[in-house]
N, C-alpha and C positions, 0 to 999 in steps of 0.2 A: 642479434641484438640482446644487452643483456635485461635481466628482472627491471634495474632503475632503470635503465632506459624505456623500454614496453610499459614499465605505470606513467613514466612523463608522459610519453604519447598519449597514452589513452586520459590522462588529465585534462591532456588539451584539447582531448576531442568532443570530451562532453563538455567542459568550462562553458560553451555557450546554453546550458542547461541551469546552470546555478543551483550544481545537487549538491546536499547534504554529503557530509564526511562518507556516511553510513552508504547510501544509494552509492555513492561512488566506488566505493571497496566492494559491495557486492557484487556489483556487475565485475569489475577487473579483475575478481576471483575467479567466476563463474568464464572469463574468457582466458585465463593463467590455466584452470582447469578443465578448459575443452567442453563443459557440459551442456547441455540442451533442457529445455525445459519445453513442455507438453501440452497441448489445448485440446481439451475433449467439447465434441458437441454432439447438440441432442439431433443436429440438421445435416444431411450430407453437405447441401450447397455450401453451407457458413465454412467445414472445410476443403471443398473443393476451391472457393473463394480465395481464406487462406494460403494455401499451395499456388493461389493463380498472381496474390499480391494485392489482392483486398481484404484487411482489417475488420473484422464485425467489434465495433467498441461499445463493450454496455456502459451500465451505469451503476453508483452506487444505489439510487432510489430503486434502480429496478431489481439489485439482487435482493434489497431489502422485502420485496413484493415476492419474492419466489412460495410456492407452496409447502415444495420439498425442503424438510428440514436441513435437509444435507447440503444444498443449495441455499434456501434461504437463510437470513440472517437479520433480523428488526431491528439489532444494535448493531450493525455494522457502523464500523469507522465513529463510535461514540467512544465517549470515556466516562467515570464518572471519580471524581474525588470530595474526599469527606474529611473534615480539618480533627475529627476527634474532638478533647477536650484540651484546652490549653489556657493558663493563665500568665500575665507578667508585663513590662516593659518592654518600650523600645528599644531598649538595650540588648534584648533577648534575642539571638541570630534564629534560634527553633521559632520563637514568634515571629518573626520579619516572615520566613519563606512561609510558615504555614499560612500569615496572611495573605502573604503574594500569592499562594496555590490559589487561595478563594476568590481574589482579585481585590482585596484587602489592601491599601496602603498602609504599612505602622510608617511611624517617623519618629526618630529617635530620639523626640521629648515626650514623645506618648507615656504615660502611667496607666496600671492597672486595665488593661486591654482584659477581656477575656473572648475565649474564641469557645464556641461548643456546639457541634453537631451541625459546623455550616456546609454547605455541601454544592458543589457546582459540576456540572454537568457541559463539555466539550464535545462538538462533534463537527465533520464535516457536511452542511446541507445536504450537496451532490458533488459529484465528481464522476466522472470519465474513469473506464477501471477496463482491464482486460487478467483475467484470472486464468493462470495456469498453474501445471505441478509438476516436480522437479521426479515425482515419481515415475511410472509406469508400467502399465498390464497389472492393476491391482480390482479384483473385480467389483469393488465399493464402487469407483471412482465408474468404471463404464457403466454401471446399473445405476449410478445417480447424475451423472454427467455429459454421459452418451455413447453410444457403441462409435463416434468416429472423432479418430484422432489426427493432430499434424506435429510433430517434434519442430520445434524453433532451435534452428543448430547454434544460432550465434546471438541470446539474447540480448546482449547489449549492443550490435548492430543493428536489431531490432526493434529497441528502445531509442536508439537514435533516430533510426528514419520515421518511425511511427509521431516519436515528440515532434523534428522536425516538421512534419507536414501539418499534424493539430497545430501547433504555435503558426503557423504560417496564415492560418484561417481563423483560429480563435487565442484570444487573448489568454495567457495562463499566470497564476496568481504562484500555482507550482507545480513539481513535475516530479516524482521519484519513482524508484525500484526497488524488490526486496523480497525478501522469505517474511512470509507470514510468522509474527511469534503469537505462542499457545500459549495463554495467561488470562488469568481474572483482568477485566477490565476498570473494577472496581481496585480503589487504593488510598489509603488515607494516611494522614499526619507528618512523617517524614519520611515516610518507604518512598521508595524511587519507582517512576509513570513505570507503567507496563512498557512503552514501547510508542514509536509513532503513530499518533494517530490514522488510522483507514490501515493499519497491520497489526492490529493485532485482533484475536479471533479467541471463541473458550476453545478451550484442551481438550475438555469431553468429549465436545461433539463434533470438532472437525481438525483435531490434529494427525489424525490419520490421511489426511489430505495432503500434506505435506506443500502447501501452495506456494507458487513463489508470483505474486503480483505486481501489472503495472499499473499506476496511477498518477493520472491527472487532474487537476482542479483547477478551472476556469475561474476566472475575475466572478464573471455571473452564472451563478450557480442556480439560475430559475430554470425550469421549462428543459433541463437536459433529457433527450430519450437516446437508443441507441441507435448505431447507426454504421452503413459500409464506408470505410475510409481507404480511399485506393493508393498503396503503395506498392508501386510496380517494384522497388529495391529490394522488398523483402523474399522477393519470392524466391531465388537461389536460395534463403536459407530458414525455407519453411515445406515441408516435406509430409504428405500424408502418409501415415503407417498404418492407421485403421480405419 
């Protein structure tokens, strides 16, 4: 089969996912290149579990709660944007998006707008998250993650059976895949987002992690805690190595 053909298929295998450009080319990369992405834990059973074809899915609320820096994170999956200074008409395209950033309507009979130091703040409440790394045997990662590991050999098979079985039980508002980008969260005036929100993460302190993440977000994002999700599919291509 050749390259177009192998991305058709795999288009149509996630299409009932309704993923983003982006999730979608990641994953068909990541199966074009053979590669495996890695779950460290701090618990034998959670990988012994894994290896057997049950799923430990945390949450966003609860990585936010972790102690360990390295682990925790209190602005996960937030963003913030800050419109700077701006003055002018509705005619002005830099004034239209700066207000659309803030959630500002201009309308193009508007005069004499000005925009200064307005600032809005985006974030996912909760979501469903499973965190792994595209690295491996780095000793950060097992002293802050856990001496036991399982390699996921075929991640976006993984993602499929995994989403399937959530959507089958709980309602999803959305569903992605992806490599963590390492950027300021913060960004203002007309620079371009950092990145999807719940992926992107600072530089400093955790881009040596190298994490490649999945995430879901439920309709109702109350009262999520984590939980074993038994997917018997996974287990041919999840493997303990440590």
């Amino acid at each position: 089969m050749g390259k177009k053909s192998r991305l058709k298929r795999i288009r149509r295998e996630l299409a009932p996912f309704r993923l983003s450009s982006c999730t979608e080319g990641t994953l068909s990369n990541l199966l074009e290149r053979n590669l495996s992405v890695f779950r460290y834990f701090n618990e034998a059973w959670k990988a012994d579990a894994l290896a057997a074809g049950d799923v430990w899915i945390s949450t966003l609320g609860e990585c936010r709660k972790y102690e360990n820096s390295a682990q925790g994170d209190r602005e996960e999956a937030h963003e913030t944007y800050n419109s700077g200074y701006i003055r002018g008409n509705g005619d002005n395209p830099a004034l239209v998006e700066i207000g659309r950033r803030c959630g500002i309507e201009i309308g193009p009979g508007c005069q004499n707008i000005t925009l200064s130091n307005n600032t809005r703040i985006t974030s996912i409440p909760d979501a469903y998250v499973l965190c792994t790394t595209k690295g491996f045997a780095d000793g950060r990662l097992t002293e802050d993650f856990g001496r036991y590991c399982v390699e996921i050999t075929n991640p976006m098979l993984f993602f499929q059976c995994v989403s399937s079985k959530l959507m089958n039980d709980i309602p999803m508002s959305s569903v992605a895949a992806g490599e963590v980008i390492y950027s300021d969260r913060h960004y203002r005036g007309l620079q371009n987002p950092p990145g999807p929100i719940g992926f992107v993460k600072s530089a400093d302190q955790y881009a040596s992690q190298n994490e490649f993440r999945f995430l879901w977000v439920p309709r109702n994002t109350n009262d999520l805690s984590p939980f074993l999700l038994p997917v018997p599919e996974v287990a041919s291509i999840c493997r303990r190595v440590l």
